[in-house]
C-alpha positions as CSV (number, residue, x, y, z in Angstrom):
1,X,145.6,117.7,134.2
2,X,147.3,114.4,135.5
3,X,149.5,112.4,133.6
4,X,150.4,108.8,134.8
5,X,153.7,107.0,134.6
6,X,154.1,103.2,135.0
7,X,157.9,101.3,135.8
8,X,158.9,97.7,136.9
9,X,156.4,94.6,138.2
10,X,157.4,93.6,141.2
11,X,158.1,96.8,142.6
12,X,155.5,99.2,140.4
13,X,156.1,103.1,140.4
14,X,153.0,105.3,139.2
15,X,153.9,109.2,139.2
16,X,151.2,112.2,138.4
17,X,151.7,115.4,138.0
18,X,150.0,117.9,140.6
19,X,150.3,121.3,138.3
20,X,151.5,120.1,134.7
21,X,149.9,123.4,133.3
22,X,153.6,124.1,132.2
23,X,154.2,123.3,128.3
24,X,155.0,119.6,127.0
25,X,158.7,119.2,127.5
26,X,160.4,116.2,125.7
27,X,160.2,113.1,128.3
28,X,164.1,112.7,128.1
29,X,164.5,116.4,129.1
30,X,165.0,117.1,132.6
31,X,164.2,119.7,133.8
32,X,161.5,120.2,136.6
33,X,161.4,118.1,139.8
34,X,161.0,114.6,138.3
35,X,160.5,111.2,140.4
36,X,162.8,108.7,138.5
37,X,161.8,105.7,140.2
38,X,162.6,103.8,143.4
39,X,164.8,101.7,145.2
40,X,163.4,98.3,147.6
41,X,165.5,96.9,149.5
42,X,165.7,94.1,152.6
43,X,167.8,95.8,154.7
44,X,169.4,92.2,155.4
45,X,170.7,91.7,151.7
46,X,170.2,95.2,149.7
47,X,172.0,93.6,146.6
48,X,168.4,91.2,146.9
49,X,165.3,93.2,144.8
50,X,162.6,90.3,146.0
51,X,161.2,91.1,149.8
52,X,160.1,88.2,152.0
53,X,157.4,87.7,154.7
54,X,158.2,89.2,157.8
55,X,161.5,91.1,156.9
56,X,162.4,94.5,157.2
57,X,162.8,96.5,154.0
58,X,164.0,99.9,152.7
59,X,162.0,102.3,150.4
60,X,164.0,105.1,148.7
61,X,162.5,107.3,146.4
62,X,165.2,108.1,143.5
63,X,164.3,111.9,142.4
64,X,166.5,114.8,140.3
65,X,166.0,118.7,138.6
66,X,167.8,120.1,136.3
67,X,168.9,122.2,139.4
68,X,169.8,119.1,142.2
69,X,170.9,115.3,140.8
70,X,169.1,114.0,144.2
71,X,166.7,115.3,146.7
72,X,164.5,117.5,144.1
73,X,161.5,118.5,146.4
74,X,161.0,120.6,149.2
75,X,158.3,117.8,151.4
76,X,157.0,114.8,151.5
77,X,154.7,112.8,152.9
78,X,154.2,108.6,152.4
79,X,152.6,106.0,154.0
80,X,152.8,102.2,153.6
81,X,150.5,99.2,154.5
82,X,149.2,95.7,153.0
83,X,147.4,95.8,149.7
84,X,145.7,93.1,147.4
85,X,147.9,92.4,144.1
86,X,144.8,92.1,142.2
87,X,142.9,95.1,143.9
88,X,142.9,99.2,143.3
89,X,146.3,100.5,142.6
90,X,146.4,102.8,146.0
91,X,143.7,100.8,148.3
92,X,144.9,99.6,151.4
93,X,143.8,96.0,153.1
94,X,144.5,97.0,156.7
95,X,146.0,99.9,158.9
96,X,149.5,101.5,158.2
97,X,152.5,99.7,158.6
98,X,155.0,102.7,158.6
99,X,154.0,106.8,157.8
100,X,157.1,109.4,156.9
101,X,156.7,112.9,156.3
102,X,158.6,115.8,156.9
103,X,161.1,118.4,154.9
104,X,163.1,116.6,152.3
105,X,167.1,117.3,152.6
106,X,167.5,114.3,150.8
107,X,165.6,111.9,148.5
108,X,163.0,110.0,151.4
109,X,164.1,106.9,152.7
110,X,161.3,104.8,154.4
111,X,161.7,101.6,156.8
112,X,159.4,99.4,157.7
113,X,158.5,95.5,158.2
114,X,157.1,93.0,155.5
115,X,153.4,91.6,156.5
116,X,154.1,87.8,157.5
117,X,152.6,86.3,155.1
118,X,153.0,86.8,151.1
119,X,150.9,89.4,149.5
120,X,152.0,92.9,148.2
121,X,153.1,96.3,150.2
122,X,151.7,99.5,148.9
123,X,153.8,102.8,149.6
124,X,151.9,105.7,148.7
125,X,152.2,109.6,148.9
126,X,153.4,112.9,147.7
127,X,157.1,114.8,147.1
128,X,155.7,118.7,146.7
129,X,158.0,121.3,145.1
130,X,155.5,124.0,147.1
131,X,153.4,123.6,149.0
132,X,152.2,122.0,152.2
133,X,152.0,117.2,151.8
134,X,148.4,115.9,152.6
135,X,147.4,112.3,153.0
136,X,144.3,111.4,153.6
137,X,143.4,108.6,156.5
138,X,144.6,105.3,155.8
139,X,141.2,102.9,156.0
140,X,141.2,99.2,155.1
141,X,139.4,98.6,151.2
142,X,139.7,102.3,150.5
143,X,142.3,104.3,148.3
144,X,144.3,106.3,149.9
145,X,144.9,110.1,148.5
146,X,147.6,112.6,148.6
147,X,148.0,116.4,148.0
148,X,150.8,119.6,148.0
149,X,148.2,121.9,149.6
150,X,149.0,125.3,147.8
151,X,151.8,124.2,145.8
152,X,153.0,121.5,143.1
153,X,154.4,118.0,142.8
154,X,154.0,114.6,142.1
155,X,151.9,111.3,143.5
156,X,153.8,108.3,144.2
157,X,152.8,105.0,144.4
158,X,155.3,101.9,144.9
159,X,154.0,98.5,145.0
160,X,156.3,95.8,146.3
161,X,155.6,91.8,146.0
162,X,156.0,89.9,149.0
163,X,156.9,86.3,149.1
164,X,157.9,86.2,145.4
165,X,161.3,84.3,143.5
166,X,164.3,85.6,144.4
167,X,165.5,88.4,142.5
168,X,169.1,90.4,142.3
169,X,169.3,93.7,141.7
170,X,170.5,94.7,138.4
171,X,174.0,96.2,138.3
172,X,174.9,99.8,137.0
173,X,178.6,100.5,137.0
174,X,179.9,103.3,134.9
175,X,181.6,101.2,132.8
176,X,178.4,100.0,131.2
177,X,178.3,103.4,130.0
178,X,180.6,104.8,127.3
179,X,180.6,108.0,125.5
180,X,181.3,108.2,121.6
181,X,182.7,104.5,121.9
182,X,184.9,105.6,124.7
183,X,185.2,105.4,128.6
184,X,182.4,108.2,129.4
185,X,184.0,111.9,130.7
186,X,184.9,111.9,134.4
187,X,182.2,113.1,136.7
188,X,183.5,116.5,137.0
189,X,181.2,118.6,135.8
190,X,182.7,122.1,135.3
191,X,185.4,121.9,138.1
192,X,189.0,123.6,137.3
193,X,190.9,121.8,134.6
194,X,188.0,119.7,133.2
195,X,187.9,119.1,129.9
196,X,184.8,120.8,128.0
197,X,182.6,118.8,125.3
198,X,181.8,121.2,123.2
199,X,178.0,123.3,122.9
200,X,178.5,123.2,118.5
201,X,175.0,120.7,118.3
202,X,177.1,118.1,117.0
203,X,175.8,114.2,117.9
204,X,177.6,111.9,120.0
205,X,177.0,108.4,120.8
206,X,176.1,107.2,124.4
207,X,176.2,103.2,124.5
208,X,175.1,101.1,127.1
209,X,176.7,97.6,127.2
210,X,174.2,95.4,128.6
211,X,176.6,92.7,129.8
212,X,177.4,95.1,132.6
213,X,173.7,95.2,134.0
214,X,173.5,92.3,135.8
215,X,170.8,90.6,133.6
216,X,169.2,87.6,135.3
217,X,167.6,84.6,133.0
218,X,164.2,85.5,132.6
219,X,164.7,88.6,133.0
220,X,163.6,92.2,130.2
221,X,166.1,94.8,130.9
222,X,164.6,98.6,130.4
223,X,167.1,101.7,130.6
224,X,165.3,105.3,130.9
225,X,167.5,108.0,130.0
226,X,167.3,112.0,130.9
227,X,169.6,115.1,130.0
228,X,169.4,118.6,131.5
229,X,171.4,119.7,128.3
230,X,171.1,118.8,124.9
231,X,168.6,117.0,123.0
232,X,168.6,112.5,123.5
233,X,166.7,110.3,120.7
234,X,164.5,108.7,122.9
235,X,163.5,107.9,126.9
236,X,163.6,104.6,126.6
237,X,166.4,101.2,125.3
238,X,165.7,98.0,125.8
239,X,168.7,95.9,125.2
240,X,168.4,92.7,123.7
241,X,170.5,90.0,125.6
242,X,173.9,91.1,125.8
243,X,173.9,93.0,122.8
244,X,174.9,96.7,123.0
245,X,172.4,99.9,122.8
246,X,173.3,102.8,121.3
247,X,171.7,106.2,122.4
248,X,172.1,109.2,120.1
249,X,172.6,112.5,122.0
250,X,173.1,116.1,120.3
251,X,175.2,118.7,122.2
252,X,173.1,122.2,122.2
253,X,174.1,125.0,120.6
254,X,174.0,127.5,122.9
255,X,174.9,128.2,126.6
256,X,173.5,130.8,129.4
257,X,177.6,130.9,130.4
258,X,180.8,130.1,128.9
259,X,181.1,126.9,130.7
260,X,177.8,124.8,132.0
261,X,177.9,121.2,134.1
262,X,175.6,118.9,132.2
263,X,173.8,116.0,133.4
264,X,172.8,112.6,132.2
265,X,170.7,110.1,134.6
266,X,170.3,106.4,134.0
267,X,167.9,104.2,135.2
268,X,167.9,100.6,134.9
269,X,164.9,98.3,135.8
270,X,165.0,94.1,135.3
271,X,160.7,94.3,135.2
272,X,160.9,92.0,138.5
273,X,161.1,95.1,140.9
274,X,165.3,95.3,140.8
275,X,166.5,98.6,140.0
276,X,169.6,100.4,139.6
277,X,170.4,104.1,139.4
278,X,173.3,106.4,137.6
279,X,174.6,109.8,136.9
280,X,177.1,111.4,135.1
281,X,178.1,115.0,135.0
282,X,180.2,116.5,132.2
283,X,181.5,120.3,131.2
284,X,180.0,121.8,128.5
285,X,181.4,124.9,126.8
286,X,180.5,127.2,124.1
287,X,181.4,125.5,120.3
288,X,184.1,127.7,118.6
């Protein structure tokens, strides 16, 4: 079974699931290996989204468990080349511009240079939980496909506009978040001294002030919200303008220990291929 999931314009990011034989789970609920989305960058300007002919660019994959806030797979493997904006979503036009592969320590980070003239870059491939990354051949006008040879994980596909307007990239600062109409808790997690929320299923408010994201004119501003703990109202919030969202979050009711670190990830994409990236960590403990 595959399941597809679809994020930005400019810079497009299409995820499938390799082994998904594992029961539904909520979409907000993180908890295996997920690919949240990715990160392009000219390495000239990385506060610009939009990638012009000829420069060199950074691709970073943005991926979390409920076990690791970064770096969730094991391997990878990704290659990059030309590909038509109005052609199949993983063909290539021409040879490879740049391949990666290798163990993943970290979330993978590819390089590589823009084709001179405007057009669109495809980056394509596969982070495996298990098992051993296969591409196949890159050959111009056909799609390129990936594998975790005797294990799990999750395509990737990134496509990246070259040559387009000028775009920012939207902002994510932890003051845009706030936490029951207060500064959210320190990112802590369950360290000595922190202060617990408590595990008693009680809802709490997680707001997201869209002033602080950076919104450009023109622009649709979509923030995708996980938790490891707890249970969150919905994936998705869409503020409108500048006005506030709110994001309804219910604290579990029970705990494997007497104190567990919680996670909340934020992603925020401006639909023109900017994207920004957040997490917070908090100390939960058992309700009295």
């Amino acid at each position: 079974m595959k399941s597809a999931l679809w994020v930005g314009a400019a810079a497009a990011v299409a995820v499938s699931c390799a082994s998904c034989n594992d029961p539904v789970e909520p979409a907000w609920r993180l908890d295996r290996p997920r690919v949240l989305g990715a990160r392009v960058t000219p390495s000239s300007d990385p506060a610009r989204a939009s990638v012009q002919p000829g420069e060199e660019l950074r691709v970073e994959l943005v991926t979390a468990s409920k076990e690791r806030p970064r770096g969730a797979y094991a391997r990878f493997a990704l290659t990059a080349c030309a590909a038509d904006p109005n052609g199949a979503v993983t063909a290539c036009l021409g040879p490879a511009l740049a391949d990666l592969s290798g163990a993943a320590t970290a979330d993978p980070s590819m390089t590589l240079r823009a084709p001179a003239s405007p057009g669109e870059v495809l980056v394509f491939g596969t982070v495996c939980a298990s098992g051993t990354p296969r591409l196949s051949p890159v050959v111009a006008g056909a799609d390129v496909r990936a594998s975790c040879e005797g294990g799990s994980g999750q395509e990737v596909a990134v496509r990246i506009a070259v040559g387009g307007p000028e775009n920012r990239q939207p902002a994510l600062a932890g003051e845009a978040l706030l936490f029951d109409d207060r500064a959210f808790p320190l990112d802590v997690g369950c360290e000595a001294g922190a202060v617990g929320i408590r595990a008693d299923g009680a809802t709490h408010d997680i707001t997201l002030v869209a002033r602080g994201m950076g919104r450009e004119e023109g622009e649709s501003i979509v923030v995708t919200h996980l938790a490891t703990h707890g249970e969150l109202d919905r994936l998705y919030s869409a503020p409108d303008g500048d006005s506030n969202v709110k994001v309804s979050w219910k604290a579990p009711t029970s705990l494997g220990a007497a104190r567990e670190s919680a996670r909340f990830h934020f992603a925020v994409r401006d639909g023109r291929g900017g994207a920004a990236f957040l997490v917070r960590t908090v100390c939960l403990e058992k309700g009295a």
